[in-house]
C-alpha positions in Angstrom: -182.7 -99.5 -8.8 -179.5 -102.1 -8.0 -180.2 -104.2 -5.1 -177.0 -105.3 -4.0 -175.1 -107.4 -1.4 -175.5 -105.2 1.6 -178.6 -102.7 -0.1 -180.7 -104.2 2.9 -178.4 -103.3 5.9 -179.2 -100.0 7.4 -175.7 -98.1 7.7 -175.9 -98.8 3.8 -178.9 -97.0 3.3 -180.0 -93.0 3.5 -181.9 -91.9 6.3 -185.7 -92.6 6.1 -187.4 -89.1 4.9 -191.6 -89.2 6.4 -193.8 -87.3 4.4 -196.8 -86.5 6.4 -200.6 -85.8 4.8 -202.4 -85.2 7.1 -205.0 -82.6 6.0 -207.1 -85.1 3.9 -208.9 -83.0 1.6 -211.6 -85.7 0.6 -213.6 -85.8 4.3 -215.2 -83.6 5.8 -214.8 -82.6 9.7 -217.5 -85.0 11.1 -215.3 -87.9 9.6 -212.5 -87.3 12.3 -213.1 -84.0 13.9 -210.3 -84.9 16.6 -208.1 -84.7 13.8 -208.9 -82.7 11.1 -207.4 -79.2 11.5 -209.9 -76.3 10.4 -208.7 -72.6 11.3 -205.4 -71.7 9.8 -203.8 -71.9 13.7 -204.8 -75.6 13.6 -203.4 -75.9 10.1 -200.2 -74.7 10.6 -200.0 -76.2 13.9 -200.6 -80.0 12.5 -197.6 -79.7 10.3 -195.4 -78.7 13.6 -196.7 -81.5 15.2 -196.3 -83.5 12.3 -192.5 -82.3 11.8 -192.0 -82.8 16.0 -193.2 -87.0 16.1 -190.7 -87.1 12.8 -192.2 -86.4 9.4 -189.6 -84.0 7.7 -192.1 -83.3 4.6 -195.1 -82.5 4.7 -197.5 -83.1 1.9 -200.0 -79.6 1.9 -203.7 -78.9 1.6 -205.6 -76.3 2.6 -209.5 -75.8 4.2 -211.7 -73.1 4.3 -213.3 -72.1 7.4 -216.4 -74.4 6.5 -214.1 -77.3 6.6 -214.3 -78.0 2.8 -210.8 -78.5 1.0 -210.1 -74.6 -0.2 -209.5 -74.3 -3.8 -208.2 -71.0 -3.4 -204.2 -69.8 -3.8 -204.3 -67.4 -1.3 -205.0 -69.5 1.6 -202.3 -71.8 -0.2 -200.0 -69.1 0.4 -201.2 -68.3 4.1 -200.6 -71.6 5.1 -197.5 -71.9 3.3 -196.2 -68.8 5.2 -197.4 -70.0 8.3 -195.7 -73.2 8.2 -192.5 -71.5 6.8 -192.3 -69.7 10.0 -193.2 -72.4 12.0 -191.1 -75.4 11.1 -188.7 -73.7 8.7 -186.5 -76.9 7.7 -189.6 -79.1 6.8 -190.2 -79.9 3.1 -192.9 -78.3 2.2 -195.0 -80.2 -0.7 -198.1 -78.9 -2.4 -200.5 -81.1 -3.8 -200.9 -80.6 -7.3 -204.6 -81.5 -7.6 -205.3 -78.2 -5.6 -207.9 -80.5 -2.8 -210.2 -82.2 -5.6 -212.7 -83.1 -3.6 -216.4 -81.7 -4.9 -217.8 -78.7 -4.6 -221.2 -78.9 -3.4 -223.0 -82.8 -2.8 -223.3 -84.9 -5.7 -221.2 -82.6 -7.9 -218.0 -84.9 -9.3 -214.3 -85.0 -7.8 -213.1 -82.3 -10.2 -209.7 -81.4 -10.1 -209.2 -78.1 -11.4 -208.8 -76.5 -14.7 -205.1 -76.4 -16.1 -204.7 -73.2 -16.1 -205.4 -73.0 -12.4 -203.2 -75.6 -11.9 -200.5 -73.7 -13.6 -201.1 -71.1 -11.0 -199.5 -73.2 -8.5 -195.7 -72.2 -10.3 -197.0 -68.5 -8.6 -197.3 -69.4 -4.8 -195.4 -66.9 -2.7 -194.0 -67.7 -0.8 -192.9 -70.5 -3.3 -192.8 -74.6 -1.5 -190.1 -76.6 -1.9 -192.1 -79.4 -4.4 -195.2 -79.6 -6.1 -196.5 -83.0 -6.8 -197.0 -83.6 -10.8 -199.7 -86.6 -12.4 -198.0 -87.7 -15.5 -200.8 -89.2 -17.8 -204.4 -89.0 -17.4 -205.9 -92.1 -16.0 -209.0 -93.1 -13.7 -208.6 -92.5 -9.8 -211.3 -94.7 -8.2 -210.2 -94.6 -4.4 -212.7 -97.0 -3.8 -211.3 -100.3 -5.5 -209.6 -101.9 -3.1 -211.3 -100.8 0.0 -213.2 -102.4 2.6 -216.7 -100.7 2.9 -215.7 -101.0 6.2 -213.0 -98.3 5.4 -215.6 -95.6 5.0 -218.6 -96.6 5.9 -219.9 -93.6 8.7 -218.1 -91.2 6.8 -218.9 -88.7 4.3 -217.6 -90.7 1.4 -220.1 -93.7 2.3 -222.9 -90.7 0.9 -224.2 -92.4 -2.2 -223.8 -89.0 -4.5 -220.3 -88.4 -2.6 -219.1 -92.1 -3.1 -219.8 -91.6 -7.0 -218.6 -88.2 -7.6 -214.9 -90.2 -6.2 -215.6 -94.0 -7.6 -215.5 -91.6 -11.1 -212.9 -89.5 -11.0 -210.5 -89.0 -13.7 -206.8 -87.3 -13.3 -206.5 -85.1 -16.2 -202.4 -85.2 -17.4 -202.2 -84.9 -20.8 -198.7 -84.3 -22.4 -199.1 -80.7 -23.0 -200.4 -80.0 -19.9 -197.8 -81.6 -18.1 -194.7 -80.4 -19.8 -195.7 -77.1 -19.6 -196.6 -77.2 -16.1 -193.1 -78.7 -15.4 -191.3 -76.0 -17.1 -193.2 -73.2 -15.0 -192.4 -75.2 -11.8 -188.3 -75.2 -12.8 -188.6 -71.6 -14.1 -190.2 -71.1 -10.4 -187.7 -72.9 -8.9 -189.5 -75.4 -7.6 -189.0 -79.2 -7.8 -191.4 -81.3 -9.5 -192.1 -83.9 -7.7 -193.7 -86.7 -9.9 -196.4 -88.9 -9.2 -196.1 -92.2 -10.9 -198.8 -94.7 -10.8 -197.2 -97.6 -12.8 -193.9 -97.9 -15.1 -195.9 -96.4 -17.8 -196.0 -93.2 -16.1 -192.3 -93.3 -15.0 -191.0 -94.3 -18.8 -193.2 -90.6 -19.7 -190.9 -88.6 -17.6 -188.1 -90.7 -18.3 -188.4 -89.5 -22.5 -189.3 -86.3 -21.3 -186.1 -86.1 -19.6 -183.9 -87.6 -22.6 -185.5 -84.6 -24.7 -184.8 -82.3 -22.6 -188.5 -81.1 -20.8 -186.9 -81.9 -17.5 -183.5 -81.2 -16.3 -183.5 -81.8 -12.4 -183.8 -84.7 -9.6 -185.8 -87.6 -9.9 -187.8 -87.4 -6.7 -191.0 -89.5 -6.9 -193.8 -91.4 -5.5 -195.0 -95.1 -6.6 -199.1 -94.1 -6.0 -199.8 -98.0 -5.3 -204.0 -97.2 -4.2 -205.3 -99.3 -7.2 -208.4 -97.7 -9.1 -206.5 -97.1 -12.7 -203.3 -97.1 -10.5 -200.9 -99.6 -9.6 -202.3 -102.4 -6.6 -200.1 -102.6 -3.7 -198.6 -105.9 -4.1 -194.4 -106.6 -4.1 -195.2 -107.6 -8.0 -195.6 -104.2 -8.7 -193.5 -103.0 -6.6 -190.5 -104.8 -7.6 -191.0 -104.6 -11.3 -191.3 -100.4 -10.7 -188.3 -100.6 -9.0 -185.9 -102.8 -11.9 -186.9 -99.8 -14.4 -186.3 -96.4 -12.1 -182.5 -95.4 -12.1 -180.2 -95.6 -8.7 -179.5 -92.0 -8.4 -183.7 -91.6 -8.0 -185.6 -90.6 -4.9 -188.7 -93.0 -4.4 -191.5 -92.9 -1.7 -194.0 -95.3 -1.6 -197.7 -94.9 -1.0 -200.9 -96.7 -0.8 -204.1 -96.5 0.7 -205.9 -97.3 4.0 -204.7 -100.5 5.9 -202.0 -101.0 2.8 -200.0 -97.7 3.7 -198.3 -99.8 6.7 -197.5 -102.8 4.8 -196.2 -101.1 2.0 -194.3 -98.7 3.6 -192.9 -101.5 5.7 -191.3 -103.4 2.7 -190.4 -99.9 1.4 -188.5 -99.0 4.6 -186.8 -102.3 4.5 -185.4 -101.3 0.9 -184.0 -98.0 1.8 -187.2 -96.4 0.4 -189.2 -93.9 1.7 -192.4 -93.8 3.4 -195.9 -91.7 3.5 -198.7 -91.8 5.6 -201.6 -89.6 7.4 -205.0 -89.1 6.8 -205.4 -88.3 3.5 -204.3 -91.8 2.8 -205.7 -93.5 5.7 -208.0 -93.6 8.6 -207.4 -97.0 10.8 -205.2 -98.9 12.6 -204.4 -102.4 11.4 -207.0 -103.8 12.7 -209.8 -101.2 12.2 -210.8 -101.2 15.7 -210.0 -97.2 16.0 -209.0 -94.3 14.0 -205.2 -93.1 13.8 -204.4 -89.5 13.6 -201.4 -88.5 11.8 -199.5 -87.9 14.3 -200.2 -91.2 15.6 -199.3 -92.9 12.0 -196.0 -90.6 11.8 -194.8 -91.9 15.3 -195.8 -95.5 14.3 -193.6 -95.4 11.4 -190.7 -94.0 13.4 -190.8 -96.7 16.4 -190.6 -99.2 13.1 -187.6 -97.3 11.3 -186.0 -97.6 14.8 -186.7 -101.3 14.9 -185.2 -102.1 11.3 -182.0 -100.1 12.4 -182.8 -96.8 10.4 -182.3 -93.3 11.6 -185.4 -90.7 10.5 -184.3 -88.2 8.5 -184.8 -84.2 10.4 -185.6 -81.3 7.7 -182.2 -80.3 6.6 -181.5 -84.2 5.9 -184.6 -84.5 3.7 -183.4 -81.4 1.9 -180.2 -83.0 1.0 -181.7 -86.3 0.1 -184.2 -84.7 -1.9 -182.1 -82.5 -3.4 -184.0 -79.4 -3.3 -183.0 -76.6 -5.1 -181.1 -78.7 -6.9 -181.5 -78.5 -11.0 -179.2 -79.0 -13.8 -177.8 -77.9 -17.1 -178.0 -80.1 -20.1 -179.8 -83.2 -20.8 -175.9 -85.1 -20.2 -175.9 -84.0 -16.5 -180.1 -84.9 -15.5 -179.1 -88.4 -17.1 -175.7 -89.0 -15.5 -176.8 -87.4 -11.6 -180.0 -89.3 -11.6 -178.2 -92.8 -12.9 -179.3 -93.3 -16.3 -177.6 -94.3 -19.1 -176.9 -91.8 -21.8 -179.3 -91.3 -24.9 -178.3 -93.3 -27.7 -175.6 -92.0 -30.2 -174.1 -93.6 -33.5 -172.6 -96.5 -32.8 -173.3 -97.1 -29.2 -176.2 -99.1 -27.5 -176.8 -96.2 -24.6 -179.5 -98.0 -23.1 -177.6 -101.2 -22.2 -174.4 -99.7 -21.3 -172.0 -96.7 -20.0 -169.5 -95.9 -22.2 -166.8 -93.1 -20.5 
């Protein structure tokens, strides 16, 4: 991305799009059982209130009535229905890991099989994006935490703590280009998952060959653990390599998601935050529902100068439904230079 004179002044800037994730598929009830939504009623109604303090996507699990992350498509679908009905302009966004937390105590963080995962191209009704891991790589949540951060909790169980400090993200390249062809084919947008530039420069060959032919709508996943570490480092070099026609929310992990949300608000970014990513306020002296996260983020976006983006805005700035023809057009719309061709350098320059 360019950072230009005037990139850091507001008016120059699009409107901030909040994605919300607030269902938090690795705790249990007892970690924060004013907040986490068990019935389907309590479900749907956590994304209105999500979408009424000013999140205009909304990032989607699903729980059984026992209060364990539901694995299952049709309660997917329910929810997806309900939601539909009930906040009809929010983006809705299905995690791709299908709620990977274990299946019984001391079993491992499994996320599911790929052809279950496939499955997800099937949802009816269909969401708007599903979230897409582009190479396999370790997922310890734990590594830059405070044992303070979970300690009390279900994750601060010796077997449960484990079964997450080992997990692995399965995304091999077959896997993941045929999952993003069922997704377009679906019409719905993938919506990638990048944990450092190496993930990014995966998609970005996958889109010069043709695999992908839509928006570039993303998330740097800076939560450390095999994925980038929340620092500006990172950050910035990420940024010098995506193109300028891209779509880029930031994400971290427990007290991290404010900071580096800040700095990506500041940058005309985009922001996420709820339980799934933290617990705490900044200075850990009580827990912060989603709700309350969502609204913290808007008073900020207010105090930088930046109007929040409403459902129909985050439509338009995430493009859905949007997806192209030929490899010339993904390339050209998203702000990349054109493949190479005889005689012409494509990656260093645009030539008309």
């Amino acid at each position: 991305m360019n950072f230009l004179d005037g990139s850091l002044i507001p008016e120059n800037q699009d409107k901030l799009v909040i994605t919300a994730a607030p269902y938090g598929p690795e705790w249990i009830p007892s970690d924060f059982p004013s907040d986490i939504a068990v019935t389907m009623e309590e479900q749907v109604q956590k994304a209105v209130d999500c979408y009424n303090a000013g999140a205009s996507v909304l990032h989607l699990h699903v729980r059984e009535l026992d209060g364990k992350g539901s694995k299952r498509l049709s309660k997917f679908n329910e929810l997806i229905a309900g939601v539909r009905k009930a906040v009809p302009d929010m983006v809705i966004q299905v995690g791709g890991s299908i709620s990977f937390a274990p299946e019984s105590d001391g079993a491992a963080a499994k996320w599911l099989s790929d052809d279950t995962r496939h499955m997800l191209a099937e949802l009816d009704p269909k969401p708007d994006q599903v979230t897409v891991t582009v190479n396999t790589t370790q997922m310890n949540i734990f590594e830059h935490m405070d044992t303070r951060d979970y300690e009390g909790t279900s994750l601060a169980d010796p077997a449960t703590h484990e079964a997450y400090r080992e997990m692995i993200v399965p995304s091999g390249p077959g896997w993941v280009e045929e999952h993003i062809r069922r997704l377009s084919a679906a019409g719905i947008q993938t919506a990638f998952q990048f944990y450092n530039i190496n993930s990014f420069e995966t998609v970005e060959r996958m889109i010069r060959r043709g695999v992908y032919k839509g928006p570039l709508v993303m998330n740097w996943v800076a939560i450390s653990g095999g994925m980038d570490a929340p620092n500006v480092y990172n950050m910035a070099n990420f940024l010098r390599a995506i193109p300028d026609g891209s779509m880029l929310t930031v994400e971290s992990s427990m007290r991290n998601v404010l900071p580096i949300n800040m700095m990506g608000m500041a940058m005309g970014l985009h922001v996420r935050c709820g339980i799934e990513d933290n617990l705490w306020n900044q200075d850990r002296s009580a827990k912060m529902s989603t709700v309350q996260q969502v609204e913290q983020l808007v008073r900020i976006a207010r105090e930088f100068g930046r109007e929040v983006a409403d459902g129909k805005e985050a439509r338009r700035i995430c493009k859905i439904g949007v997806f192209y023809d030929t490899i010339e057009e993904t390339l050209a719309q998203n702000g990349f230079a054109p493949n190479a061709r005889p005689g012409h350098q494509g990656f260093l320059r645009k030539v008309a």
